[in-house]
C-alpha positions in Angstrom: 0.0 0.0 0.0 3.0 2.4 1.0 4.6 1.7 -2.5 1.4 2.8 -4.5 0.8 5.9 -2.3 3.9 7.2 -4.0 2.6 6.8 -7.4 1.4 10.1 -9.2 -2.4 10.3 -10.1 -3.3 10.1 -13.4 -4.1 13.6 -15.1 -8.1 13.4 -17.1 -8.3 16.6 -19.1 -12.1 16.8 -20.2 -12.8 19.1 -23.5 -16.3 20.6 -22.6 -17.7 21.9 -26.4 -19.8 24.6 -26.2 -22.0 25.3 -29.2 -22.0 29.5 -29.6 -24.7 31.4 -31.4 -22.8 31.9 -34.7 -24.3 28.9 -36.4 -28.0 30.9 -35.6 -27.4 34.1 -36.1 -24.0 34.4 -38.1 -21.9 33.1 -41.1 -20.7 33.1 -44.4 -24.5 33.9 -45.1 -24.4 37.2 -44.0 -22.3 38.1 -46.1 -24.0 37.3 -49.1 -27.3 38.3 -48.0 -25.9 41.3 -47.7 -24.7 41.5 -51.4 -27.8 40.9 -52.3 -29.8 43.7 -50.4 -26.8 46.3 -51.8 -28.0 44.8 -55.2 -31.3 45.1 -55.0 -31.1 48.9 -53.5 -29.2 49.5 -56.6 -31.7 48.4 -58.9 -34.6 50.0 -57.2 -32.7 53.1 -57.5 -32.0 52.8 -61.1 -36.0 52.0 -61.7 -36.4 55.3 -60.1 -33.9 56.9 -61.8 -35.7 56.0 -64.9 -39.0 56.6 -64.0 -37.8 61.0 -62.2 -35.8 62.1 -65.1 -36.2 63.3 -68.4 -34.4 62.6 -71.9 -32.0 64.8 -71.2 -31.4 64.5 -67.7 -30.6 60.8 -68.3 -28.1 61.9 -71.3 -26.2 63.9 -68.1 -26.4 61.1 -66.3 -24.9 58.8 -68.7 -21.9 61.6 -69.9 -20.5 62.0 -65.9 -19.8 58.1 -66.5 -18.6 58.6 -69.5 -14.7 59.8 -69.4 -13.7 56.8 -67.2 -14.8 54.8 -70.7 -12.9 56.9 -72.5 -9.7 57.7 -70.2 -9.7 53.7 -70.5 -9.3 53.8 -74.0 -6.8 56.5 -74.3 -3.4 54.4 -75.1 -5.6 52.1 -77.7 -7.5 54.7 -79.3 -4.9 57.2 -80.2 -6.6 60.0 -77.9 -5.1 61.8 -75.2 -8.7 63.7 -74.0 -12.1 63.5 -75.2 -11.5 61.2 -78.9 -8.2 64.1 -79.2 -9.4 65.3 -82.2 -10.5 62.3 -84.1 -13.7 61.3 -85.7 -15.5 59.1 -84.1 -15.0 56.3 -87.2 -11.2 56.3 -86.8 -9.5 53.1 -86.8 -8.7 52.3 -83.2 -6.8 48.7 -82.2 -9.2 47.6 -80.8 -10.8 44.4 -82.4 -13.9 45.0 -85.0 -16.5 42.9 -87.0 -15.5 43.2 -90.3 -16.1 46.4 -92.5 -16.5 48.4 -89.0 -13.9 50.7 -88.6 -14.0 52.2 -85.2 -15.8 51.3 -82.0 -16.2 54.2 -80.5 -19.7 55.8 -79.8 -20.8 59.3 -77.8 -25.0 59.9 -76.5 -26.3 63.0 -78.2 -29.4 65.0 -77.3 -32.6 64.2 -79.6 -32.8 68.0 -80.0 -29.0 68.6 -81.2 -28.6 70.3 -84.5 -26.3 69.1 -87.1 -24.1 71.2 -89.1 -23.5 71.9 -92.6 -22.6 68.3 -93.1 -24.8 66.5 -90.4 -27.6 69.0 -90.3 -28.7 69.4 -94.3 -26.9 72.7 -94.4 -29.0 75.1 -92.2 -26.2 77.0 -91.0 -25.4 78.2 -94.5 -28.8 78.3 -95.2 -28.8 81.2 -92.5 -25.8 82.9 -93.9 -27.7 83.2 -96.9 -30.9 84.4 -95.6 -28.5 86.9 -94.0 -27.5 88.1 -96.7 -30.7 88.1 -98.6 -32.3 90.2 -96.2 -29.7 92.9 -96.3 -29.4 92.8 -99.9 -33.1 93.2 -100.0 -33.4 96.0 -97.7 -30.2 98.1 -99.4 -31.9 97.9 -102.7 -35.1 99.3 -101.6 -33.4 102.0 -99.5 -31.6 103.0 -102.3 -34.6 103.5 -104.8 -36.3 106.4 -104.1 -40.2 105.2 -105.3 -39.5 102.1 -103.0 -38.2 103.5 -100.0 -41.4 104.5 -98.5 -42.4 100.7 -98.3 -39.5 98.8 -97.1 -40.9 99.1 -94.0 -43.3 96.8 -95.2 -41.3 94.3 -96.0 -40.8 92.0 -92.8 -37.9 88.7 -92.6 -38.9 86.0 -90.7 -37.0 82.5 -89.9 -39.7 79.8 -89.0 -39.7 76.2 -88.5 -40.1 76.0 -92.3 -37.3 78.8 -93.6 -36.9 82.6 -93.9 -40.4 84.1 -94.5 -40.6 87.2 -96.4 -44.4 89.0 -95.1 -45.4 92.1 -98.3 -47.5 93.9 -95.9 -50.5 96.0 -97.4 -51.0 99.2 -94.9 -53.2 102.4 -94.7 -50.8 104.1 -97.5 -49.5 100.8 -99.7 -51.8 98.1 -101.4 -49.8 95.5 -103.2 -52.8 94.9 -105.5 -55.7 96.9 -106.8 -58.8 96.4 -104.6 -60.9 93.7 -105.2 -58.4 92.0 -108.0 -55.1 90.3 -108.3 -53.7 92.9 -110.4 -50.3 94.3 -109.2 -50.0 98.1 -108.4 -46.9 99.5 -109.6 -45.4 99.9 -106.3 -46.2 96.2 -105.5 -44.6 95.3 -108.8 -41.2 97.0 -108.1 -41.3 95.1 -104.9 -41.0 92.1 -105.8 -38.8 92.5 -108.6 -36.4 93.8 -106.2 -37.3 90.8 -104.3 -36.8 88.4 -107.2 -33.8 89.5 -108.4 -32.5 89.1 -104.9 -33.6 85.4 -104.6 -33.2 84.3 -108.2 -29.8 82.7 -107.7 -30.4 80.9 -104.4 -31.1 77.2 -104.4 -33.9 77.1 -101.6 -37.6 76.6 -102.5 -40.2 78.6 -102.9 -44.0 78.7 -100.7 -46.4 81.4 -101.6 -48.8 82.4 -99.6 -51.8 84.7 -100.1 -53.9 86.6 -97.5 -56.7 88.9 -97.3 -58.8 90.4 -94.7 -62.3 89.6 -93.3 -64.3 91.9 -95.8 -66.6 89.8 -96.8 -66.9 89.8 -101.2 -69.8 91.0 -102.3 -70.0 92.1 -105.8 -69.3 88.7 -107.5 -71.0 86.0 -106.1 -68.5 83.8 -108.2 -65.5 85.1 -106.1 -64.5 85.2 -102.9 -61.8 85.4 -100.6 -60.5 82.2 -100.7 -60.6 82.1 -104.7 -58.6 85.7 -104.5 -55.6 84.9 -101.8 -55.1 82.2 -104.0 -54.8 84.1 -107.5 -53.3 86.8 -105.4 -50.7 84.1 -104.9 -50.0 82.5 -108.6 -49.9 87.1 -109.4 -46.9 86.8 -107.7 -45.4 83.4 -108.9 -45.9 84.9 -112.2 -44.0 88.1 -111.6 -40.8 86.0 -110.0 -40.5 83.9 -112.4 -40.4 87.2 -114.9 -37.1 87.6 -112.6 -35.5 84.4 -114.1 -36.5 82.8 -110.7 -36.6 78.8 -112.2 -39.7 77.1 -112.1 -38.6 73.6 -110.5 -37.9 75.9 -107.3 -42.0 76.7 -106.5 -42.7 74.2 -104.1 -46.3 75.4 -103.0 -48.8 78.5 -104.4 -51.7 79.0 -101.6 -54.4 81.0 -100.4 -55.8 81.0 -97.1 -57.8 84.3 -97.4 -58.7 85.8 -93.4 -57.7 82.5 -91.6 -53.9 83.6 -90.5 -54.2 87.0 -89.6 -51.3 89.6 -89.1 -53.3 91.8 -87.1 -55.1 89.0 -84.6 -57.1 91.8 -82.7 -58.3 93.5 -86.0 -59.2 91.1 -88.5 -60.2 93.8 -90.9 -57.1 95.6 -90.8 -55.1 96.5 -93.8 -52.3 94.6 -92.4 -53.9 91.0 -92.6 -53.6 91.3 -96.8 -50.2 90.4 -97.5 -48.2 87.8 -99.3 -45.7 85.6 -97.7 -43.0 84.1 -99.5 -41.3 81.2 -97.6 -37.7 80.3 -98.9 -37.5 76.8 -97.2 -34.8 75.0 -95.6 -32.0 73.1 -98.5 -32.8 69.7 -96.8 -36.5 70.3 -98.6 -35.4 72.0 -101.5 -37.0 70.5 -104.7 -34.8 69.9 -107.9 -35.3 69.7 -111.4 -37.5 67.2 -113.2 -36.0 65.8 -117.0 
């Protein structure tokens, strides 16, 4: 018994395993519910992006993230900044279907206006109408029986070209009462006119106007029968000036229903003849 006493106990270690909450309430789980949630944040917010902003507002939108796409490209494209100059078909190295020579691509505004190249020319168009209009306007200063009515005359640029308004007033009729016959006034007019469009390529509208006095001496005419003949008067006397025929596009009356004068529909204002020059993406050519 003495010799056992001396014996060392034996040593029990007992590993006591206690389950923590982590398999309940965290995880590798976590983490990509939480993914998920960021992603679906982000697409709810781009639905209302969508849904808040205009045309344009998106187009912003789209061009702040635009010049990382374009930085990335710099060393590939051959463009230091924003396409450095280049045309947006340039070759680039990057690798294309074939016949497509560049893949580069910029968002522009549905209401941008093209130039002379990408626009049908309106730009020189204007220049010309420019020019037409002081042309115009010297000539009748400068002859003394017409100078009294280029304040008739009035230049207009509408949706459809430069509009050229020969205003009747208290003083100045450009046709005899009642008739489509010219007054000799009226006639100088628009041979100034003529001469000063003759040469340009644009079309040609004519319009012709009267006032609401009713006709009453001719049951056979009326106003709508004399805007009109008011209108081929003139067509007549332009192409006098060597103006070519192929260029009349349109020859109209609409007798009292567009008034100059929209408080006065009797006024000697509302008779007038508008001649429209339009734009040279409409201009007409020649027929063979």
């Amino acid at each position: 018994m003495k010799a056992n006493a001396n014996k060392p106990r034996p040593i029990i270690v007992k590993k006591i395993i206690v389950d923590g909450h982590g398999g309940h309430h965290g995880g590798a789980w976590k983490v990509a519910y939480a993914d998920f949630v960021t992603a679906m944040m982000a697409f709810f917010l781009l639905m209302w992006l969508l849904g808040a902003t205009n045309e344009k507002q998106r187009k912003a939108l789209a061009d702040y993230f635009a010049p990382t796409l374009v930085a990335s490209k710099q060393d590939a494209a051959g463009s230091t900044s924003f396409f450095g100059g280049d045309s947006i078909t340039s070759v680039d190295k990057y690798p294309n279907r074939a016949g497509q020579t560049g893949t580069r691509a910029m968002t522009l505004p549905m209401d941008a206006k093209g130039g002379p190249k990408e626009g049908g020319g309106r730009d020189q168009d204007q220049r010309r109408f420019s020019a037409l209009q002081r042309g115009v306007m010297d000539q009748l200063r400068r002859n003394p029986s017409l100078r009294k009515i280029a304040a008739n005359v009035h230049f207009t640029e509408t949706r459809d070209g430069l509009r050229i308004d020969l205003v009747d007033d208290a003083e100045f009729a450009m046709f005899n009462m009642g008739t489509d016959q010219l007054t000799a006034p009226a006639a100088g007019l628009l041979k100034t006119v003529g001469e000063g469009i003759r040469d340009l390529p644009n079309g040609l509208t004519i319009r012709g106007h009267t006032d609401a006095t009713p006709w009453s001496r001719d049951p056979s005419m009326n106003n709508w029968r004399l805007s009109t003949a008011r209108s081929e008067a003139t067509r007549q006397m332009l192409a006098m000036q060597q103006v070519a025929p192929y260029r009349f596009v349109r020859i109209e009356g609409v007798a009292d229903r567009e008034p100059y004068d929209n408080k006065d529909r009797y006024s000697p204002n509302n008779r007038r003849i508008s001649i429209t020059l339009t734009w040279s993406d409409a201009q007409p050519g020649p027929t063979t």
